[in-house]
C-alpha positions, 0 to 999 in steps of 0.5 A, a space after each residue: 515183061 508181058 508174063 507178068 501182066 497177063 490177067 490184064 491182057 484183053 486176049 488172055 481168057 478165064 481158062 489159062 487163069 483157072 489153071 495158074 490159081 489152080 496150079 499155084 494153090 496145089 503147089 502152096 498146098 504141098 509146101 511143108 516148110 512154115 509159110 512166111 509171113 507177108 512182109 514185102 508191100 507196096 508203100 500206099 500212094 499217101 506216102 508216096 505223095 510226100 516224097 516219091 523218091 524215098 520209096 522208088 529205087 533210082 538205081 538198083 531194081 530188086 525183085 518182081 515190084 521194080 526188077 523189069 522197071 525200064 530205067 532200072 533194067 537197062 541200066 542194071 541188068 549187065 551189072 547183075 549179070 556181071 555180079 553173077 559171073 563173078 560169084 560163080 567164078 570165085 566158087 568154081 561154080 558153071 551151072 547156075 540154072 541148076 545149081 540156083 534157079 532150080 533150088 530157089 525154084 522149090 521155094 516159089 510158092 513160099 517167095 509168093 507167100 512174102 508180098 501183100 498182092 498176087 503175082 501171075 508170073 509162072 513159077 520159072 520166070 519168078 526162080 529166074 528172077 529171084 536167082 539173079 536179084 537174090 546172087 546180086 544182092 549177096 555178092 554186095 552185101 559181100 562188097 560192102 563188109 569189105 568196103 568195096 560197095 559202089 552202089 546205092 546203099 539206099 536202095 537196097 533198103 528200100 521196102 518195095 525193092 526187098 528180096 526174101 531172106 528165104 531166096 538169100 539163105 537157099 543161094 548162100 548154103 548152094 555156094 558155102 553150105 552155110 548161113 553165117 556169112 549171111 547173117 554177118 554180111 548182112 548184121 554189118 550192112 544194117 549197122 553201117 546205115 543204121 539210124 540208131 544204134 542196134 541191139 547186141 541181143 542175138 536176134 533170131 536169124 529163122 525169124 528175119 524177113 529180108 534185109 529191112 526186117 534185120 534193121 529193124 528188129 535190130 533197132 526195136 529190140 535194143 531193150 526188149 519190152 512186151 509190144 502192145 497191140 494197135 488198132 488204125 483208125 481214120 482221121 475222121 473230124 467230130 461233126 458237132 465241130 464241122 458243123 460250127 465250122 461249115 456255119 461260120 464258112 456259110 457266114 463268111 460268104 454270105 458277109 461278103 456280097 453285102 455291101 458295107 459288110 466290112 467290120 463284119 469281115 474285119 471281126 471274122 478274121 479277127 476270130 480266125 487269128 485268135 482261134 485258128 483251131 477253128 478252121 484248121 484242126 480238119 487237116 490236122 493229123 492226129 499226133 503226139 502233143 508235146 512241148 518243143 525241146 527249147 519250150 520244156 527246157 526254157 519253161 521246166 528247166 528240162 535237161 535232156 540227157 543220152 540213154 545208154 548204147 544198150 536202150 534205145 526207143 523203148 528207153 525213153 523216159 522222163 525222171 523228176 528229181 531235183 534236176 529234171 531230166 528226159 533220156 533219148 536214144 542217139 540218132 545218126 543223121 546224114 543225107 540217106 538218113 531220110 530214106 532209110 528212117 521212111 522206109 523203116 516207119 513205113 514197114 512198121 506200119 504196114 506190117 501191124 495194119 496187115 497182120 492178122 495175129 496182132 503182136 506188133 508194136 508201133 515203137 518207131 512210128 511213135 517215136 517219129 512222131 514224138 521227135 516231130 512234136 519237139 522239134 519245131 525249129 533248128 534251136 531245139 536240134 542245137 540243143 539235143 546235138 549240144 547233148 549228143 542226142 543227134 549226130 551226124 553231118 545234116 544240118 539243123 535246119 535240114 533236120 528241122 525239115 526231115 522229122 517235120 516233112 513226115 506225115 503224122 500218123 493216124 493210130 490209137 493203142 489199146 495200151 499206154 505205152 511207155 512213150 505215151 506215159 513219158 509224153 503225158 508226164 512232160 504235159 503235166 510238168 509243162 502245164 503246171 508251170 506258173 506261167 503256162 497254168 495262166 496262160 491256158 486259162 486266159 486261152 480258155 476265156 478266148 475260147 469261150 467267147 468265140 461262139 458268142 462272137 460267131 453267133 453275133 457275126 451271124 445276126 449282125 450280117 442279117 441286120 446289115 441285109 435288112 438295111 439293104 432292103 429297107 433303104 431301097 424300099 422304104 427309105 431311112 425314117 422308118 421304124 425297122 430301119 431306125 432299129 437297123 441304124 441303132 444295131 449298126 451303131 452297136 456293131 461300130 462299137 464292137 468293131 472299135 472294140 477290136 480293131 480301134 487304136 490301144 494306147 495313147 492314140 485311143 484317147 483322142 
């Protein structure tokens, strides 16, 4: 639709756009009620990248991000035409634009308020819009309560596609003069997609942002605990560790050219296999660290149990008694399940990076990332369905690609949480263990060498090359090229050492 990409329009001058700022600031101005918080935002191109479908609709368009989408409009503007027709008939109802689109039209500058970027759609265009998407929406959430949904459920839940509560609550008291109906429509619609069980604590209705939010804060506040404030930091790498890094690159290229470099190749893919932190910890996203469920039950004796439906994710907890045990909340996995849980992560995340009073906790974001540190194969989903941890018709294996197909996230709390207390109590048992406590130690030991490996990779490479050199130019009796041959031989030695016959084999 052209009015709503107007600025960009080379034709379209600085005057008409003075006016509409000017025009939308008096009337934001003028608005007394309470200014919502920004709640709807557009989902970052990182993660998008994932998984492009997770975060798009595919049917339904909502709301000014995705309602003139082409493929979604031709498909779904009769529909929701039809929807609108409907509910009008059924509340004896004729006049929609005065009875909708001028009420919702009152509350433009609050609707606008909601998005994380600025809309230059004039105020009709925008009462329009909302009166349409928002009747549509309420006559399926009313489809659904009453089993009659045909749509795509996921879509609706979609961060993007979100429709301010504010526009539902202004259409629902023009046909009923009321909210309850809302509130309970929308409280069944959350419940029937929801990954996790949802919180019987009444949740503040005034204080609800849109459909996501109300799953949301029904899921995070089963069991209500003090949030604690995030601070976001990039995914930078250390220096000191690039530089040892970039060194070691700089060696390998440089090896390669030289002839007769091969035992030097040979021993640097021997360090890269026994310390690939090395060379891969620079695409590695910062994580919760944490054994895998078949680990910590094989090595701890760890019994993992289920928490009760009233605790959820800020439940989790670790008790040491004479039987171990870690209590996890139920979680529900069916095919929309990735979906909803991507656009719920990305909403928790987004709205603590934007918020500017703070107060907002990364409990789900830490919990998926919690979930993707023990499960590392369909053994450990089989162990915590065997515990009715996990439910649902997803298969092990495709539960196995779900937590492990989200992308880590990049944060640091100023506080421990309580997750972070459990996961750092898990660690300790874990590393304690016998076996484990010597395993550590004889890594360390590895560790240790390996700058003197990388340091004798790099003399043993310019040693090579003097050998070149001196070949071609004095010959193989002189002085500097007997010292070459005898470091040659030392290095043979400690190729041998690596990559000779163990066993029987080595006593030929």
């Amino acid at each position: 639709m052209a009015s709503l990409n107007q600025f960009l329009n080379p034709n379209y001058g600085e005057k008409p756009w003075v006016e509409q700022i000017s025009k939308t600031l008096k009337t934001q101005i003028a608005v007394t009620i309470d200014t919502p918080p920004v709640s709807i935002f557009e989902i970052p191109k990182n993660l998008k990248a994932e998984k492009l479908e997770a975060y798009i609709p595919q049917q339904i368009g909502l709301g000014p991000n995705h309602h003139f989408q082409p493929e979604l409009y031709h498909r779904m503007e009769q529909k929701k035409f039809t929807a609108v027709k409907r509910v009008l008939k059924l509340h004896q109802m004729e006049d929609f634009e005065q009875e909708f689109v001028e009420k919702v039209k009152r509350f433009v500058p609050l609707i606008r308020e909601c998005y994380d970027f600025y809309n230059d759609a004039d105020d009709s265009t925008l009462a329009w819009l909302f009166a349409i998407d928002g009747m549509f929406l309420i006559d399926q959430m009313y489809a659904y309560s009453n089993h009659g949904f045909s749509m795509k459920a996921n879509d609706l839940i979609m961060l993007e596609n979100q429709i301010p509560l504010i526009v539902l609550k202004e259409i629902q008291k023009a046909l009923l003069g009321q909210e309850d109906f809302l509130e309970s429509n929308l409280r069944f619609f959350c419940k029937s997609n929801s990954l996790f069980v949802l919180s019987e604590e009444h949740i503040d209705f005034n204080r609800v942002n849109h459909l996501l939010d109300y799953m949301y804060n029904s899921i995070v506040n089963n069991e209500t605990l003090v949030p604690r404030k995030v601070n976001f930091k990039n995914s930078g790498i250390d220096p000191k560790k690039e530089a040892k890094l970039e060194l070691l690159e700089a060696v390998i290229r440089f090896a390669g050219v030289i002839p007769g470099a091969q035992p030097i190749l040979q021993i640097i893919e021997f360090v890269k296999q026994k310390f690939p932190q090395m060379t891969e910890r620079r695409t590695t996203a910062e994580e919760i660290k944490v054994p895998s469920v078949s680990e910590l039950c094989k090595v701890v004796g760890l019994e993992f149990r289920l928490l009760p439906k009233n605790e959820g994710i800020r439940n989790i907890n670790f008790v040491q008694e004479k039987v171990r045990h870690c209590y996890l909340p139920l979680v529900t996995l069916n095919s929309e399940s990735e979906v909803v849980l991507r656009n719920l992560v990305a909403y928790e995340k987004l709205l603590a990076n934007n918020t500017f009073m703070g107060g907002y906790g990364l409990e789900l974001t830490e919990y998926v990332d919690f979930m993707c540190g023990i499960i590392d194969s369909a053994k450990d989903v089989k162990l915590l369905r065997e515990q009715k941890i996990i439910d649902g018709d997803l298969s092990d294996e495709e539960i196995v690609k779900l937590f492990n197909g989200i992308g880590k996230s990049h944060l640091r709390m100023t506080g421990e949480s309580e997750l972070r207390k459990t996961v750092a109590q898990l660690n300790m048992v874990y590393e304690s263990t016998p076996r484990i406590w010597v395993q550590r130690t004889i890594e360390k030991q590895f560790l240790a060498s390996a700058k003197f490996i990388t340091f004798l990779i790099s003399i043993s490479t310019a040693l090579i090359l003097i050998r070149e050199v001196y070949l071609k130019v004095y010959g193989l009796n002189s002085l500097p090229m007997i010292l070459a041959r005898f470091f040659q031989a030392k290095l043979n030695h400690l190729h041998i050492f690596f990559f000779g016959p163990r066993g029987p084999k080595a006593i030929n």
